[in-house]
KOLSE-799433 format. One record per residue (C-alpha): x, y, z. Coordinates in steps of 0.2 Angstrom, whole numbers. Last residue first. Layout:
! KOLSE-799433
X,Y,Z
...
//
This chain:
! KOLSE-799433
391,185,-894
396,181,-880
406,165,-873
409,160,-854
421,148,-849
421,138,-832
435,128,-825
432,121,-805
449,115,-797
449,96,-795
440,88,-782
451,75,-773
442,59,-765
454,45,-757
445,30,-752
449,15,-741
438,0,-737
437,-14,-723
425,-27,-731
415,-41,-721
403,-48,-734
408,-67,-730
409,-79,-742
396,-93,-743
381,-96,-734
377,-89,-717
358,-92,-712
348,-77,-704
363,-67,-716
376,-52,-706
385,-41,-718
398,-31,-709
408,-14,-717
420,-4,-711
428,13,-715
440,26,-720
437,41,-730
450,55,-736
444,71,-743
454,81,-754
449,98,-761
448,111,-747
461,102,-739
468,90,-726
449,83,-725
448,69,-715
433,56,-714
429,42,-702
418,25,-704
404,14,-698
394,6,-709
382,-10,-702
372,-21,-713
356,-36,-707
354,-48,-719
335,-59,-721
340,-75,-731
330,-79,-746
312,-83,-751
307,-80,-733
293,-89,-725
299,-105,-731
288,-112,-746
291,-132,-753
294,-137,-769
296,-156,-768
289,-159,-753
272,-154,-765
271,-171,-771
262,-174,-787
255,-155,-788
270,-151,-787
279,-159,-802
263,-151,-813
273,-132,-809
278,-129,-826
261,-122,-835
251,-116,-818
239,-127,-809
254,-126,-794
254,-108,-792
270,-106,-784
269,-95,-768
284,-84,-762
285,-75,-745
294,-60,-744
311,-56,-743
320,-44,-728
333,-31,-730
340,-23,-715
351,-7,-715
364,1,-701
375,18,-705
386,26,-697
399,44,-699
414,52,-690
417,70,-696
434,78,-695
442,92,-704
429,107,-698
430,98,-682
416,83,-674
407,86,-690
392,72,-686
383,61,-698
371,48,-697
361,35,-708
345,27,-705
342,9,-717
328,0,-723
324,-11,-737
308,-23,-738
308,-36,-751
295,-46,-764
295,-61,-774
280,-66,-781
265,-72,-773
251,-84,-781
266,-88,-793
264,-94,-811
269,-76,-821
283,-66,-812
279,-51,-803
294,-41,-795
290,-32,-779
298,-17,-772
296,-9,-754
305,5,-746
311,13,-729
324,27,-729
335,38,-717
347,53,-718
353,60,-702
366,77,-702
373,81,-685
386,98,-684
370,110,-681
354,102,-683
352,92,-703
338,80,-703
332,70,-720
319,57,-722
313,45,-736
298,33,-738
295,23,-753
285,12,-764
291,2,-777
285,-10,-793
291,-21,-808
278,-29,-817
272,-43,-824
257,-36,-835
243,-48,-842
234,-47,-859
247,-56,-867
249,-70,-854
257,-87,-865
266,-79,-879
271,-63,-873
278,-71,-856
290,-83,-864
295,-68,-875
299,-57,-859
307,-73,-848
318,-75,-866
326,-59,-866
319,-45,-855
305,-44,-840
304,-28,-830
287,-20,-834
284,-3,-827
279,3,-809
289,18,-799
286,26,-782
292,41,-771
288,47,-755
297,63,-742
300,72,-727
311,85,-725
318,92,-707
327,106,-704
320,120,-714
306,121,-701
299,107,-711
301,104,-728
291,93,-739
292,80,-753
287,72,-767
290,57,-780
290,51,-795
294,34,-807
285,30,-824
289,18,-838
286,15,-856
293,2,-863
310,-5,-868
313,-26,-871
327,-23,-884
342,-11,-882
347,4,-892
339,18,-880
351,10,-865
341,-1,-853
339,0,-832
333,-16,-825
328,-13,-805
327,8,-809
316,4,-823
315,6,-842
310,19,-855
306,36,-844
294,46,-839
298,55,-824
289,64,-811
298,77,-798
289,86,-783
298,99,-769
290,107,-757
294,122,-744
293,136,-756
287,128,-772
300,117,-782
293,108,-798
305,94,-806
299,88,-822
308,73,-831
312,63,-848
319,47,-852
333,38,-850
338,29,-834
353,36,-822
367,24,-813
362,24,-795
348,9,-799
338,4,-788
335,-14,-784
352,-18,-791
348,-35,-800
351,-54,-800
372,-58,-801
368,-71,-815
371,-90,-821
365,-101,-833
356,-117,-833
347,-128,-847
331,-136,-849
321,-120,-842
311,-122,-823
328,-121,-817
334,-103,-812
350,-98,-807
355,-82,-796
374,-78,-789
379,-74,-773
382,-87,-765
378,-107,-776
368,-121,-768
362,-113,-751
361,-96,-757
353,-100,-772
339,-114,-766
323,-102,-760
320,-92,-778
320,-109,-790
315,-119,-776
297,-109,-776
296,-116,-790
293,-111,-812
307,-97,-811
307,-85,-826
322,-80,-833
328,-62,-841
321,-52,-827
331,-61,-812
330,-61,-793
345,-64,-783
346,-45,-775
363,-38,-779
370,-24,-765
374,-7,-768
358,3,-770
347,-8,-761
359,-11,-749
364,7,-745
379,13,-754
398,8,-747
411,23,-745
405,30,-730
401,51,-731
393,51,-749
391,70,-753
409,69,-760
410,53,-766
393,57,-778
374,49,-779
364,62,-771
348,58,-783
352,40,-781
353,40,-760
334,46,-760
321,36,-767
313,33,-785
316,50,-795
330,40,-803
346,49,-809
345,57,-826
349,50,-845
341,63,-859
326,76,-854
326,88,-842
311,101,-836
316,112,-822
302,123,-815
306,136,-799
296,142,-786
301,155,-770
300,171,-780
303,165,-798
314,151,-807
318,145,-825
327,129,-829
325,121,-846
337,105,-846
348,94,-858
353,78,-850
368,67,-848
368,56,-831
380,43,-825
388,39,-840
401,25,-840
420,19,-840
425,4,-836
444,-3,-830
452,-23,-827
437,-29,-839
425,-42,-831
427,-58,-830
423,-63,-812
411,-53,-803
412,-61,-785
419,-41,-776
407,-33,-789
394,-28,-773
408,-20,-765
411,-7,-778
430,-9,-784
431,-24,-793
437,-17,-806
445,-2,-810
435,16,-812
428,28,-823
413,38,-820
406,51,-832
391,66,-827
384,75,-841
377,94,-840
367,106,-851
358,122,-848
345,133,-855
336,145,-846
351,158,-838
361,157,-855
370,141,-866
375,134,-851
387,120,-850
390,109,-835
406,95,-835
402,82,-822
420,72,-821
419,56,-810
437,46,-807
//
């Protein structure tokens, strides 16, 4: 269920929330959760906002939790402007790197989807827990502040905000610091926008943040992302693609983890009622490099076989959306589709998902007051 109420107080000032509540598992990338409570409910975005507009400009300053201004599928994160029922991979799918451990091998980052699927442990500390990494980018909102700036044809938006889109943190949590994310982009022929974003800010949290304070104070380990993004709409045919790279610095490596995203979309209204829709993505990890003279890494200075360095930190996956959507009315749309995860080396439980999904607007209520 999403409700997104809107007040506004008069044509300047405006506020609006959006709430999601649903069962679990539901999104694909919880299928392994275990644990979790059988329904959640949480905000997606609650701001207060200044709009105000001219002849082909317009200003809108918000401030509270909003969407991202890193990339493109977070900003238009909704069922009904969605037209598969999956997210893109770095939106909807858990990359095995972690913020609140620090890895002391390349084994550390290489071993996890050979020794345990889907779930990220690190060893370089006596003892070994368990987690299900990071979204890259998050679709769920981070606080802080924002200026969008619309100018005819181009569009800009810049935020400052107190975590980032890899390790979002409510405004109660430890570990926050100032952060920054933004991005631009132009119209052409009022068909075809093209646009870039980026974001840096410090990741770390728990004990990787404390280990990191106390041995590299005057260094930065940070959290960072560029991006591409590209929109086409022609007629019944809508295409929506995206390329980015993050990379996520951890103290001891020579190079740290880093991975490539990319995926084109496609849409085509084949009736007024039926659309049919695709989508194909790769992710593909970098090259990591311990830095044996570093505290933690002596065992590989002794015999290097025992931290080796593949090419790629983990498997490269390759994912394919194809699905169908029937509206029977104005207000319910009805989405049908299939998804296939493909790994360079298969480990554990197949990502194959068949989904179903029923959307239903319900009627919009608006109520005006005067004084």
């Amino acid at each position: 269920m999403l409700a997104a109420p809107t007040w506004k107080f008069n044509r300047h000032w405006l506020a609006h929330a959006t709430f999601q509540a649903n069962t679990q598992p539901f999104f694909p990338y919880e299928a392994y959760h275990v644990n979790r409570p059988l329904v959640r409910g949480r905000l997606l975005q609650g701001y207060l906002a200044y709009t105000t507009s001219g002849s082909n400009r317009s200003v809108t300053v918000k401030a509270g939790q909003i969407a991202t201004a890193f990339g493109d599928f977070s900003r238009r994160y909704s069922d009904t402007d969605n037209p598969l029922i999956g997210a893109p991979q770095p939106y909807g799918s858990y990359l095995l790197v972690r913020p609140d451990e620090l890895p002391c091998t390349n084994f550390d980052l290489q071993h996890q989807q050979t020794v345990h699927p889907n779930i990220s442990a690190y060893h370089c500390a006596p003892w070994e827990s368990y987690s299900y990494g990071v979204l890259p980018v998050t679709p769920y909102g981070v606080f802080g502040g924002e200026v969008d700036v619309n100018y005819r044809d181009l569009d800009a938006r810049f935020q400052l905000t107190n975590s980032n889109p890899s390790n979002p943190k409510s405004v109660l949590a430890s570990d926050q610091s100032l952060q920054w994310a933004g991005g631009a982009g132009y119209t052409f022929f009022h068909r075809l926008r093209v646009g870039v974003s980026a974001f840096m800010g410090n990741w770390l949290d728990g004990k990787a943040a404390k280990q990191v304070r106390e041995c590299c104070r005057r260094k930065r380990y940070c959290a960072c992302g560029k991006g591409i993004d590209v929109q086409y709409r022609s007629g019944r045919l809508a295409v929506t693609g995206e390329w980015m790279r993050l990379h996520y610095n951890y103290p001891g490596f020579i190079h740290s983890p880093s991975v490539t995203y990319a995926y084109a979309e496609t849409k085509v209204n084949l009736h007024p009622r039926w659309y049919v829709a695709g989508r194909a993505g790769t992710q593909r990890h970098g090259h990591v490099l311990a830095d044996v003279n570093a505290a933690g890494h002596e065992h590989a200075l002794i015999d290097r076989t025992l931290d080796p360095s593949t090419p790629t930190f983990q498997p490269n996956k390759l994912a394919v959306e194809v699905g169908v959507g029937y509206r029977p009315t104005r207000r319910l749309l009805m989405k049908a589709s299939q998804q296939w995860v493909r790994r360079a080396e298969a480990f554990g439980p197949k990502d194959h998902v068949f989904l179903l999904q029923l959307v239903a607007t319900l009627p919009d209520v608006w109520k005006a007051s005067s004084r």
